[in-house]
PyMOL CGO cylinders between C-alpha atoms (Angstrom):
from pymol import cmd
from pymol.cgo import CYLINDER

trace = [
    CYLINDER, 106.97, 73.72, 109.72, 103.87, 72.07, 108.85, 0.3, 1, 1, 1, 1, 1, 1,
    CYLINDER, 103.87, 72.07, 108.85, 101.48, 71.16, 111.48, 0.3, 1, 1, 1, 1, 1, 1,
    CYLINDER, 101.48, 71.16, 111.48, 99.78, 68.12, 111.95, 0.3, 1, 1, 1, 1, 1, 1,
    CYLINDER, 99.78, 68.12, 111.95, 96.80, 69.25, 114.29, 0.3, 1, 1, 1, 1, 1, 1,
    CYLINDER, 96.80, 69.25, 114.29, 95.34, 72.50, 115.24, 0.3, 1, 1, 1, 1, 1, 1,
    CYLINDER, 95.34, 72.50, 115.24, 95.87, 73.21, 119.46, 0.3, 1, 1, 1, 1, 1, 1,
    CYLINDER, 95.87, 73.21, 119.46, 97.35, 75.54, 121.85, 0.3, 1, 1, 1, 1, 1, 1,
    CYLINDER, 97.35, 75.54, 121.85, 100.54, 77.15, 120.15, 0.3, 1, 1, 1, 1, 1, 1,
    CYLINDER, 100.54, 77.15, 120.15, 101.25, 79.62, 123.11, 0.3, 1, 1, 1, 1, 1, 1,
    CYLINDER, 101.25, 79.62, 123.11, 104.78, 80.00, 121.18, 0.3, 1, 1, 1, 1, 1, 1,
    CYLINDER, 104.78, 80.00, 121.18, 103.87, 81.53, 118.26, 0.3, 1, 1, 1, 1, 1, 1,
    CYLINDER, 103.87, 81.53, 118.26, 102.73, 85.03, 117.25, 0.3, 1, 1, 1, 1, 1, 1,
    CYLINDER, 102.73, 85.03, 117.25, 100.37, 86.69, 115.02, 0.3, 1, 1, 1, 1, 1, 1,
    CYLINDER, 100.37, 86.69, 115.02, 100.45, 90.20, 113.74, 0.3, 1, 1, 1, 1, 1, 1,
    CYLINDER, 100.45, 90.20, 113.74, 97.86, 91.47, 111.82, 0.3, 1, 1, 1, 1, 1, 1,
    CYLINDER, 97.86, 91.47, 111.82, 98.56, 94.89, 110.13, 0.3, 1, 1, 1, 1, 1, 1,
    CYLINDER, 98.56, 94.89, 110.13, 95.15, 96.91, 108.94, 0.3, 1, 1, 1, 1, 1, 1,
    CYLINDER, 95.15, 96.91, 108.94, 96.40, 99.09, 105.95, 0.3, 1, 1, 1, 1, 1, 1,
    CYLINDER, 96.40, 99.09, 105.95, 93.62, 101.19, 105.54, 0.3, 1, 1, 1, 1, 1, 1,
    CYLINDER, 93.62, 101.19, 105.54, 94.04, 104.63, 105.54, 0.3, 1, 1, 1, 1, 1, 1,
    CYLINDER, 94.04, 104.63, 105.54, 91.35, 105.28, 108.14, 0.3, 1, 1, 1, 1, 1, 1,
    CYLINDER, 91.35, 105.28, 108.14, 90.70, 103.33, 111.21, 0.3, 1, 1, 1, 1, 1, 1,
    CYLINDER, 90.70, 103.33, 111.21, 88.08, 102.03, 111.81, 0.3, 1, 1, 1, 1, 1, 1,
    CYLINDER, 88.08, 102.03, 111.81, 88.04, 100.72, 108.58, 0.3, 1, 1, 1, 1, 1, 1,
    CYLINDER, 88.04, 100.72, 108.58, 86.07, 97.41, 106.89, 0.3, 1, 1, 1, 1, 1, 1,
    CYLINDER, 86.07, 97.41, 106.89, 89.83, 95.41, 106.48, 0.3, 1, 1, 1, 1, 1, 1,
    CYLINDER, 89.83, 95.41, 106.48, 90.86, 96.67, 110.26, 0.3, 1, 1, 1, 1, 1, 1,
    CYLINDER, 90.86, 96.67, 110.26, 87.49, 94.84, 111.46, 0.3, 1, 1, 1, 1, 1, 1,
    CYLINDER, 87.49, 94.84, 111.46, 87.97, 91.55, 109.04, 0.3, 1, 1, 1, 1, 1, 1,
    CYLINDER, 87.97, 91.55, 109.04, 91.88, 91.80, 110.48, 0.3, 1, 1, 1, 1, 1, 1,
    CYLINDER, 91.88, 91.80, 110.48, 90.69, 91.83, 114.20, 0.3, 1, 1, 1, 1, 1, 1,
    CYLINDER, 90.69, 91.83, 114.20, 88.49, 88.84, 113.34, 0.3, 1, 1, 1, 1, 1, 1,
    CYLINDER, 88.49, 88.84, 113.34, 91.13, 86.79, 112.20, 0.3, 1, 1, 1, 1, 1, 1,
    CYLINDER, 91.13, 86.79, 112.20, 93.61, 87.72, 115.18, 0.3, 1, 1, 1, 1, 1, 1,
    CYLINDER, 93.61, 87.72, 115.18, 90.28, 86.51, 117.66, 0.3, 1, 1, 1, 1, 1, 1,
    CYLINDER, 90.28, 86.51, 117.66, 89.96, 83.72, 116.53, 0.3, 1, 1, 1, 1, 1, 1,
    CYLINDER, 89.96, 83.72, 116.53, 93.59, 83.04, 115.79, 0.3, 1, 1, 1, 1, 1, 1,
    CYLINDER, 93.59, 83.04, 115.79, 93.73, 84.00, 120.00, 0.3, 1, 1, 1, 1, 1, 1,
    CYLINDER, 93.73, 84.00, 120.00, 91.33, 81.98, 120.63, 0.3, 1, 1, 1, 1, 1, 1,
    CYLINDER, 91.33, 81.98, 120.63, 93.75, 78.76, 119.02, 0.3, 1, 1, 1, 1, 1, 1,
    CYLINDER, 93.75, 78.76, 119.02, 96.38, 80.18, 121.58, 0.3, 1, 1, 1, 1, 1, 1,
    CYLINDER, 96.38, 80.18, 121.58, 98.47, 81.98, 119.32, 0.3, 1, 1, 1, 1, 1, 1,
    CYLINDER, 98.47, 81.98, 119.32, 99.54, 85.18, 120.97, 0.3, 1, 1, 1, 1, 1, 1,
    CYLINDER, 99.54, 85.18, 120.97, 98.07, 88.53, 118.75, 0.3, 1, 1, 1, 1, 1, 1,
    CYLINDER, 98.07, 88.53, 118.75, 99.13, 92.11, 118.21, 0.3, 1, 1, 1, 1, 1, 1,
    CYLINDER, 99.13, 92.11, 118.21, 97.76, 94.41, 115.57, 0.3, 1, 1, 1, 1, 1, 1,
    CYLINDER, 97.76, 94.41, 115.57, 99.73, 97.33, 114.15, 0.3, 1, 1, 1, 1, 1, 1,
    CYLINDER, 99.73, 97.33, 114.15, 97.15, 99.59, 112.27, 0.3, 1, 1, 1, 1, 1, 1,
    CYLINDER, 97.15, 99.59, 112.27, 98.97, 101.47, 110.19, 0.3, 1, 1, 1, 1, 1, 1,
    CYLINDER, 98.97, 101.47, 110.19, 96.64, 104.65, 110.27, 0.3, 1, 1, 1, 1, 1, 1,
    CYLINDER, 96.64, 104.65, 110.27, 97.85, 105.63, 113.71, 0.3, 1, 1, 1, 1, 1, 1,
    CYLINDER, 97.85, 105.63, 113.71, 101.66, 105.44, 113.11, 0.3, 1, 1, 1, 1, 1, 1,
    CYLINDER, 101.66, 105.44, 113.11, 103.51, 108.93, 112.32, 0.3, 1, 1, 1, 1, 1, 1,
    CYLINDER, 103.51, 108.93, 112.32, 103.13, 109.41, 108.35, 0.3, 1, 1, 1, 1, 1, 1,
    CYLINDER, 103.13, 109.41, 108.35, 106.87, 110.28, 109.22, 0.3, 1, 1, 1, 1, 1, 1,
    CYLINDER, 106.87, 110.28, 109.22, 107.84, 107.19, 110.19, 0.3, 1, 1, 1, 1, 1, 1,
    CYLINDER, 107.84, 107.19, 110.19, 105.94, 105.75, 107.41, 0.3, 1, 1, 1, 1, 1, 1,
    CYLINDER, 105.94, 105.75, 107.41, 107.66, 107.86, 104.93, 0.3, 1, 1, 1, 1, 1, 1,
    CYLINDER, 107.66, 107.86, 104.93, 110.95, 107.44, 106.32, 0.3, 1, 1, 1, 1, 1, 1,
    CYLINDER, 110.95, 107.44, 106.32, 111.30, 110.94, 107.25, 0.3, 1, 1, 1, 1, 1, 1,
    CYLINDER, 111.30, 110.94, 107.25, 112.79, 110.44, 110.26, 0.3, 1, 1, 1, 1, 1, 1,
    CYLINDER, 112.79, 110.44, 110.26, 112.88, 107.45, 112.48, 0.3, 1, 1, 1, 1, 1, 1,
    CYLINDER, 112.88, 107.45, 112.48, 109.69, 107.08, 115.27, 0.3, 1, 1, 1, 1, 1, 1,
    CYLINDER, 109.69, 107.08, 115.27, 109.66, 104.59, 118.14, 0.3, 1, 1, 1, 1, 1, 1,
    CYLINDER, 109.66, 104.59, 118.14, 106.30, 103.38, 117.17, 0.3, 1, 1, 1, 1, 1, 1,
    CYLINDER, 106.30, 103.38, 117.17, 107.07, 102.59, 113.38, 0.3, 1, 1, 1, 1, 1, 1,
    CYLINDER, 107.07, 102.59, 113.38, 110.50, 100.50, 114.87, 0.3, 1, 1, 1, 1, 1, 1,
    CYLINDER, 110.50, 100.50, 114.87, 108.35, 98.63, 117.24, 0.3, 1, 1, 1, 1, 1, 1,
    CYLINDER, 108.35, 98.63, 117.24, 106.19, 97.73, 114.53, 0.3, 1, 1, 1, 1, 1, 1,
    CYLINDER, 106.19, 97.73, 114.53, 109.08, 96.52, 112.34, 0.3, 1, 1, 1, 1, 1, 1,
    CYLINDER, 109.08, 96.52, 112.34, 110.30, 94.35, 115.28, 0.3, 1, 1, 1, 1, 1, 1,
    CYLINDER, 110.30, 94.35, 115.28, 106.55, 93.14, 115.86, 0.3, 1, 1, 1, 1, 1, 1,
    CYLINDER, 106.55, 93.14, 115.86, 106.85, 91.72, 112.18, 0.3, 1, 1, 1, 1, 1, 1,
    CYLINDER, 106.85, 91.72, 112.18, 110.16, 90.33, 112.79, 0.3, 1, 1, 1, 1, 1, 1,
    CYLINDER, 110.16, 90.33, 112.79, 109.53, 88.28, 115.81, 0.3, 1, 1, 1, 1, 1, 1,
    CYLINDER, 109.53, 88.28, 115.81, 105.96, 86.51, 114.36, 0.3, 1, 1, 1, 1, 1, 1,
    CYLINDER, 105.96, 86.51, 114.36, 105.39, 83.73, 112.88, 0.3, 1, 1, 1, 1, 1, 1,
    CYLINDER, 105.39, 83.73, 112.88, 102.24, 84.07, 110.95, 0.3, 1, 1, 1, 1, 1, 1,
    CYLINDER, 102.24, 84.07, 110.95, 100.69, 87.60, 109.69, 0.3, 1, 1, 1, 1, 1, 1,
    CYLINDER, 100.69, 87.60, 109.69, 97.11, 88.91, 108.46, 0.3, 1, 1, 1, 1, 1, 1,
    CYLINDER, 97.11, 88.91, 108.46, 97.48, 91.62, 106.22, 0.3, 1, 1, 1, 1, 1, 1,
    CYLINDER, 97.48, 91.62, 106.22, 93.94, 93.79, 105.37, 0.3, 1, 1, 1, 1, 1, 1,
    CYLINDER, 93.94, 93.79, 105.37, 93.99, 96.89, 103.33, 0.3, 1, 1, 1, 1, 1, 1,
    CYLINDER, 93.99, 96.89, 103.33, 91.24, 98.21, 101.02, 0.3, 1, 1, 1, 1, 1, 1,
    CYLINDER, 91.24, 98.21, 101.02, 91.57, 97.88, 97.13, 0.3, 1, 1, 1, 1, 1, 1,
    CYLINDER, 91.57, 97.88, 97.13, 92.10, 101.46, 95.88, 0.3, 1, 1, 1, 1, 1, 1,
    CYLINDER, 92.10, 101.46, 95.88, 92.98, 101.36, 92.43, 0.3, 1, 1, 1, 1, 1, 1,
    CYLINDER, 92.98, 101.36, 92.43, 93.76, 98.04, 91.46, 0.3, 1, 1, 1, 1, 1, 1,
    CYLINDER, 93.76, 98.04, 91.46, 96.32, 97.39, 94.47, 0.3, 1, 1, 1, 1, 1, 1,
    CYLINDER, 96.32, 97.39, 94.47, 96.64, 97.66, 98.06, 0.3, 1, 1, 1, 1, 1, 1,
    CYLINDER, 96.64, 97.66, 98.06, 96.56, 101.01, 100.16, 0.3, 1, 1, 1, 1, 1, 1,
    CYLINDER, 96.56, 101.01, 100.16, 99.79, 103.37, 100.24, 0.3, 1, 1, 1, 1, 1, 1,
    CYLINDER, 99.79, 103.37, 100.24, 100.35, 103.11, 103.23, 0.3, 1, 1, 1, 1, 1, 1,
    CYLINDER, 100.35, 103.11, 103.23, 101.04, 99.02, 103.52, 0.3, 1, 1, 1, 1, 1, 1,
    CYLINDER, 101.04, 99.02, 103.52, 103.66, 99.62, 100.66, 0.3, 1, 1, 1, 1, 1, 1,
    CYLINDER, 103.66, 99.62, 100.66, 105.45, 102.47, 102.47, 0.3, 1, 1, 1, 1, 1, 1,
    CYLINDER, 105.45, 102.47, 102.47, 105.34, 99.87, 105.11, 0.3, 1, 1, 1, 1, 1, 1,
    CYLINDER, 105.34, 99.87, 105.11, 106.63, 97.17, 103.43, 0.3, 1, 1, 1, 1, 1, 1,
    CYLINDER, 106.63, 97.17, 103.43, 109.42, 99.22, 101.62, 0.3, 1, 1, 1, 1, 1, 1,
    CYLINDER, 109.42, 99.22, 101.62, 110.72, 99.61, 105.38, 0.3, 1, 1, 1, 1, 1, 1,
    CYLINDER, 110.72, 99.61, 105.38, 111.21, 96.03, 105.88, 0.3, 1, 1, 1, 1, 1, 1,
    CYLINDER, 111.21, 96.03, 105.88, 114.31, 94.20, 105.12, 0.3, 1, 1, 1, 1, 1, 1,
    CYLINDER, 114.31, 94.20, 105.12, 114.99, 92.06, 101.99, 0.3, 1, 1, 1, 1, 1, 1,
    CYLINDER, 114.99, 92.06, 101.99, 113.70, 88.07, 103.06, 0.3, 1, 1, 1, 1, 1, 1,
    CYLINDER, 113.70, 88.07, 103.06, 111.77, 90.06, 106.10, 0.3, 1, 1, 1, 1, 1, 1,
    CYLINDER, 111.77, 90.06, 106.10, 109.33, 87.50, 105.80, 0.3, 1, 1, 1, 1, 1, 1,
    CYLINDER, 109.33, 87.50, 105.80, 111.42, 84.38, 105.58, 0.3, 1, 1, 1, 1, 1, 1,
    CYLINDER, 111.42, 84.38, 105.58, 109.66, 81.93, 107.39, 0.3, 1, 1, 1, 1, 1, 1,
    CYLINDER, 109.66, 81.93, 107.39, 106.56, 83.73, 107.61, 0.3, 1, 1, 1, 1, 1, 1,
    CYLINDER, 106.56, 83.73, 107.61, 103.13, 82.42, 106.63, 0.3, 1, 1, 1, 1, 1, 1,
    CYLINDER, 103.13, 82.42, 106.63, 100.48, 85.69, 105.79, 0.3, 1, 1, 1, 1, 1, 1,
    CYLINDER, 100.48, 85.69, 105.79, 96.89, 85.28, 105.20, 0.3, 1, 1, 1, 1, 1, 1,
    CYLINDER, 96.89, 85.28, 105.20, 95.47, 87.94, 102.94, 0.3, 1, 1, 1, 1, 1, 1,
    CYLINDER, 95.47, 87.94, 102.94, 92.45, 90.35, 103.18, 0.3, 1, 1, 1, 1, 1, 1,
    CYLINDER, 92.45, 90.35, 103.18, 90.69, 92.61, 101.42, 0.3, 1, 1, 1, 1, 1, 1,
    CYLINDER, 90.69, 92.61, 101.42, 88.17, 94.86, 100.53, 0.3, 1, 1, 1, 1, 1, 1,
    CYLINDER, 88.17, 94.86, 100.53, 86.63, 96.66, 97.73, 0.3, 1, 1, 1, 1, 1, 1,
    CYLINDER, 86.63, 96.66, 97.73, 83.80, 98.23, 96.28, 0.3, 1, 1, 1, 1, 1, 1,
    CYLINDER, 83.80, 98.23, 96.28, 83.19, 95.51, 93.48, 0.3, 1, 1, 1, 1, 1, 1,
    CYLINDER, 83.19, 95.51, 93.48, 83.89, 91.98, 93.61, 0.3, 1, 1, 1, 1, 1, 1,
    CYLINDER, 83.89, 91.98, 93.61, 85.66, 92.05, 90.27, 0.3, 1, 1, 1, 1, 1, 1,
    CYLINDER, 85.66, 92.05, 90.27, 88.65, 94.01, 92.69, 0.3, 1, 1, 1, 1, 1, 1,
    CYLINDER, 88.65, 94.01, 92.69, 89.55, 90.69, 94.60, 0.3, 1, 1, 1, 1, 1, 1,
    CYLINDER, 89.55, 90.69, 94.60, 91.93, 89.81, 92.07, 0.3, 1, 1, 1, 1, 1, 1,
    CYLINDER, 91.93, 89.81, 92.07, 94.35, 92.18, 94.08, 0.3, 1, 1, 1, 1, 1, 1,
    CYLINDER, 94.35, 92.18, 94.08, 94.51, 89.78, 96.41, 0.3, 1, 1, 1, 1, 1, 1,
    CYLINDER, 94.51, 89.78, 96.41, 96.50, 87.74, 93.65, 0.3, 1, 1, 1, 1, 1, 1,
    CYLINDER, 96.50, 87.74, 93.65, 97.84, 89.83, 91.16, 0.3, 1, 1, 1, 1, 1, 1,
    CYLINDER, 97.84, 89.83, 91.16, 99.31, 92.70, 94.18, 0.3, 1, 1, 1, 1, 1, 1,
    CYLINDER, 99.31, 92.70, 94.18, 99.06, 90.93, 98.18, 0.3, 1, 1, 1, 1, 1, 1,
    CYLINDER, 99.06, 90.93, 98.18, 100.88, 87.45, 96.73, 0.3, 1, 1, 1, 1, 1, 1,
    CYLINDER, 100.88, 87.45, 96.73, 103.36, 89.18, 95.09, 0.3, 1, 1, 1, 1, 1, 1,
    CYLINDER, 103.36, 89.18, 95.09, 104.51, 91.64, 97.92, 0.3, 1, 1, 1, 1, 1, 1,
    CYLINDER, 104.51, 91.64, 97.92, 104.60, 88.86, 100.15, 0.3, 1, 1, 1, 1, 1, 1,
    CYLINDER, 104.60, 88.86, 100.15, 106.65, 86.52, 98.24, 0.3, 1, 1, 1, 1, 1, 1,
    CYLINDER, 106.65, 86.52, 98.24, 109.26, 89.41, 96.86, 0.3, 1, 1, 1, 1, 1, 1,
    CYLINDER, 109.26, 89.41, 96.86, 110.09, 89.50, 100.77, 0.3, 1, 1, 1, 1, 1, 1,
    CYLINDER, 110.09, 89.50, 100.77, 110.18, 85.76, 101.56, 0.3, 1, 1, 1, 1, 1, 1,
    CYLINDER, 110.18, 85.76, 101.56, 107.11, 85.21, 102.91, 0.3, 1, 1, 1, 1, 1, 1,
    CYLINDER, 107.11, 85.21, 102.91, 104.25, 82.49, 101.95, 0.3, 1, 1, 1, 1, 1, 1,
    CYLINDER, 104.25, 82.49, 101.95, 100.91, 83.57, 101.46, 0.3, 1, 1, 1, 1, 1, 1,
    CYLINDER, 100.91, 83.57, 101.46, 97.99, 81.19, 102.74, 0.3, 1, 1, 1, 1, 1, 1,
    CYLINDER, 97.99, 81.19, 102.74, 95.94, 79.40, 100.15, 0.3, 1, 1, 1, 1, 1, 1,
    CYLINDER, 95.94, 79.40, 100.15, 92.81, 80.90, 101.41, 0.3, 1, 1, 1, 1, 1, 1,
    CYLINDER, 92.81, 80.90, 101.41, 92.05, 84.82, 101.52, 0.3, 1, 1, 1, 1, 1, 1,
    CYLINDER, 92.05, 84.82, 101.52, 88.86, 86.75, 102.68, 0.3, 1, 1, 1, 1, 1, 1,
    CYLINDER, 88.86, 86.75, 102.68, 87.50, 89.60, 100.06, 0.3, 1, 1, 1, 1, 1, 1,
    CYLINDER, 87.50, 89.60, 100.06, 84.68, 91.31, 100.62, 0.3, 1, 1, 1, 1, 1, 1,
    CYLINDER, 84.68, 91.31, 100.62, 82.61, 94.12, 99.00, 0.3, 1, 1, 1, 1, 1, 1,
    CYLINDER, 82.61, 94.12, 99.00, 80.53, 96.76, 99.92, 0.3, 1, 1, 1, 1, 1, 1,
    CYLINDER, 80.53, 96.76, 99.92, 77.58, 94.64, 99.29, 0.3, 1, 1, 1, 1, 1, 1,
    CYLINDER, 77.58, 94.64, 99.29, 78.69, 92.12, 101.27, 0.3, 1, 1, 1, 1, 1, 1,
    CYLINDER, 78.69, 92.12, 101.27, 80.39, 93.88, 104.46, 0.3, 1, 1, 1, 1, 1, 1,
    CYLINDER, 80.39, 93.88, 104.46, 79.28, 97.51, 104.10, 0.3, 1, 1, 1, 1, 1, 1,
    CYLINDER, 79.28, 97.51, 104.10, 80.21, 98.68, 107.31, 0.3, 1, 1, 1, 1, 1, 1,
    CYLINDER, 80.21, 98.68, 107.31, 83.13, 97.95, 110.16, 0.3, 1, 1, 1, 1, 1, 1,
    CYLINDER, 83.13, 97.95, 110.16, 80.35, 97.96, 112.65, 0.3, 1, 1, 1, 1, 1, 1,
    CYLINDER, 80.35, 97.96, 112.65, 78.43, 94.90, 111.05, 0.3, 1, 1, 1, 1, 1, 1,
    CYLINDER, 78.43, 94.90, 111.05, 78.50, 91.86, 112.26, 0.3, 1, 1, 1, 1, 1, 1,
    CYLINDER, 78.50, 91.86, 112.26, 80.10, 89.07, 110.08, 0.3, 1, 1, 1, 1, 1, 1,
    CYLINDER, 80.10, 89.07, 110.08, 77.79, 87.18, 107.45, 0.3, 1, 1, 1, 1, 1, 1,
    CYLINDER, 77.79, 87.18, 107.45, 77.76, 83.62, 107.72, 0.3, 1, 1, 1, 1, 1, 1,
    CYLINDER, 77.76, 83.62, 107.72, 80.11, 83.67, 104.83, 0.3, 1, 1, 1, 1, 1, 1,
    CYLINDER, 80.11, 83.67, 104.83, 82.47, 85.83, 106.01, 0.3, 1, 1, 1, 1, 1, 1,
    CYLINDER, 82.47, 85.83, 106.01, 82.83, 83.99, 109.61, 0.3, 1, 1, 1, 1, 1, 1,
    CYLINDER, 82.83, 83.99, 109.61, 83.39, 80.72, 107.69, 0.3, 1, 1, 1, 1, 1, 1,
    CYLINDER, 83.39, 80.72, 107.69, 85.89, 82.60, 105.24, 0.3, 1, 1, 1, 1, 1, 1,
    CYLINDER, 85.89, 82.60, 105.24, 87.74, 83.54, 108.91, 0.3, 1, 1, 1, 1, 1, 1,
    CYLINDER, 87.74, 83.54, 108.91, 87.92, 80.18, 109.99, 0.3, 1, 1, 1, 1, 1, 1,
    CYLINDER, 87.92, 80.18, 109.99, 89.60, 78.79, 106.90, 0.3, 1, 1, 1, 1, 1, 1,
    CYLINDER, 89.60, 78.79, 106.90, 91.81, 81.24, 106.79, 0.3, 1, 1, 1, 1, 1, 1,
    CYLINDER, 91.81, 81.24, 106.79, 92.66, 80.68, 110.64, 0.3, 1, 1, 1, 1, 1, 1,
    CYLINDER, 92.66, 80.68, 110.64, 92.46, 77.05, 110.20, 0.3, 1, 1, 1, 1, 1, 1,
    CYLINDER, 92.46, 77.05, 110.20, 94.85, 77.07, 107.36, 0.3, 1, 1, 1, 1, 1, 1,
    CYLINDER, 94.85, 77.07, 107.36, 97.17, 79.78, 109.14, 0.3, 1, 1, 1, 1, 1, 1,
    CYLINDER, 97.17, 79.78, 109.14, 97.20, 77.71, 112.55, 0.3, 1, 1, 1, 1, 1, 1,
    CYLINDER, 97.20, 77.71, 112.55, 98.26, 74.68, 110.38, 0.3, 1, 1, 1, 1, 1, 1,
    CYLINDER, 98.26, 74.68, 110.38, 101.18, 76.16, 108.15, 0.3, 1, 1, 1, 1, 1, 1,
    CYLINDER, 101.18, 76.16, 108.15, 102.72, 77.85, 111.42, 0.3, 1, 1, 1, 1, 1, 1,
]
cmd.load_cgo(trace, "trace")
C-alpha cells in the first residue's frame, strides 16, 4: 500500500536488525537512527541485533527462544532497516545465517531500507549487488534510497551524525513511512 502523506501510523511496525558482528557497531548506530526517527513518525520500533542472539540459534543448532522471537518480530512488521558492515564484498555472516532461517516469501509485503558500512566507499555497491538481492529472493521490496557510509565519513558508533548522514536518514525514513 502506497501512502499518500506521511503521519501517525500507530499500526505499523518497524524492525531494524544490526548485523554486525559486534555491538556497538557503526550499522547498529545508523540502524537505531532510522528506527528514531521512524518512532518519531509513530511507527512502533524494535531492534533485533543480531550479535546478542545465541550463535546456536543462529546456526540452527538447536532452537532458542530469543532467535524465534526474532523470527516472529520479522513476521509481524511491516517495514524493516537492515545494517550490517561490508566484509568482503557482501553483508556480515551473521544476517545470512539469519535470513536462511526465514521462510520462503518471509518478506512478502515487506518494504526494507538498506544500510551499510565499509571501509572504502567503492564497498557501497553491496548495498546493490548483495542487500537488494537477499531481500527480493524472500519477497520483500527494498527502498529506493539506502545510507552507506565509510570510515571517513562515520568512523565511530559514538559520533554524532554528519549533516549528510542525518539527511540520508530522513530520506530513507521518508521514503519507508511512504511505501508502508
Amino acid at each position: 500500500m502506497l501512502r499518500d502523506t506521511i503521519g501517525p501510523m500507530t499500526d505499523r511496525l518497524a524492525i531494524g536488525i544490526a548485523g554486525s558482528l559486534f555491538a556497538p557497531s557503526r550499522s547498529g548506530a545508523l540502524v537505531s537512527a532510522v528506527l528514531a526517527d521512524l518512532d518519531h513518525q509513530g511507527v512502533q520500533t524494535r531492534l533485533v541485533d543480531l550479535a546478542q542472539l545465541p550463535a546456536d540459534g543462529l546456526l540452527a543448532r538447536r532452537k532458542t527462544a530469543e532467535v524465534d522471537e526474532a523470527i516472529t518480530l520479522v513476521a509481524g512488521a511491516q517495514v524493516l532497516v537492515l545494517g550490517t558492515p561490508i566484509y568482503r564484498a557482501a553483508y556480515s555472516g551473521q544476517l545470512k545465517a539469519f535470513f536462511d532461517l526465514l521462510p520462503q516469501a518471509a518478506l512478502a509485503g515487506k518494504v526494507a531500507g538498506l544500510i551499510a558500512t565499509g571501509a572504502v566507499a567503492h564497498h557501497a555497491l553491496a548495498i546493490d549487488h548483495a542487500l537488494r538481492p537477499l531481500v527480493a529472493s524472500l519477497g520483500g521490496l527494498s527502498a529506493a534510497h539506502s545510507i552507506y557510509a565509510t570510515d571517513e565519513t562515520y568512523p565511530s558508533a559514538s559520533e554524532s551524525l554528519s549533516e549528510a548522514l542525518a539527511t540520508a536518514v530522513a530520506d530513507l525514513v521518508t521514503e519507508l513511512v511512504r511505501l508502508s
